[in-house]
C-alpha positions in Angstrom: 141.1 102.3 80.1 139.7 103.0 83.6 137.2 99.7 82.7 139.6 97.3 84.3 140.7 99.5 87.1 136.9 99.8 88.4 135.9 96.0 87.1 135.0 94.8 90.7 133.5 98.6 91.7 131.0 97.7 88.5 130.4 94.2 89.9 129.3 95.5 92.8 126.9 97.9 91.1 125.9 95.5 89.3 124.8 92.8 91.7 122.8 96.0 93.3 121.0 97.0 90.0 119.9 93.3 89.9 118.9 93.3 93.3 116.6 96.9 92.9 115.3 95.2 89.4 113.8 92.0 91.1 112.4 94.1 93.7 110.5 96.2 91.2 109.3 93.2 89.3 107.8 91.9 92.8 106.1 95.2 93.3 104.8 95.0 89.7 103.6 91.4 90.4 101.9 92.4 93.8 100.3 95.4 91.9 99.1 92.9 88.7 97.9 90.0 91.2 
């Protein structure tokens, strides 16, 4: 059960996934327009 030991290591991740995926999506948009 190493899930709550690395909880806040997979927040972090997380908040940096979202960050690269709205990045793309602005690159796609820029592309599109």
């Amino acid at each position: 059960m190493s899930e709550f030991e690395t909880s806040h290591d997979s927040n972090k991740v997380s908040i940096r996934v979202r960050f690269k995926f709205f990045v793309v999506i602005g690159i796609i948009i820029g592309e599109v327009s």
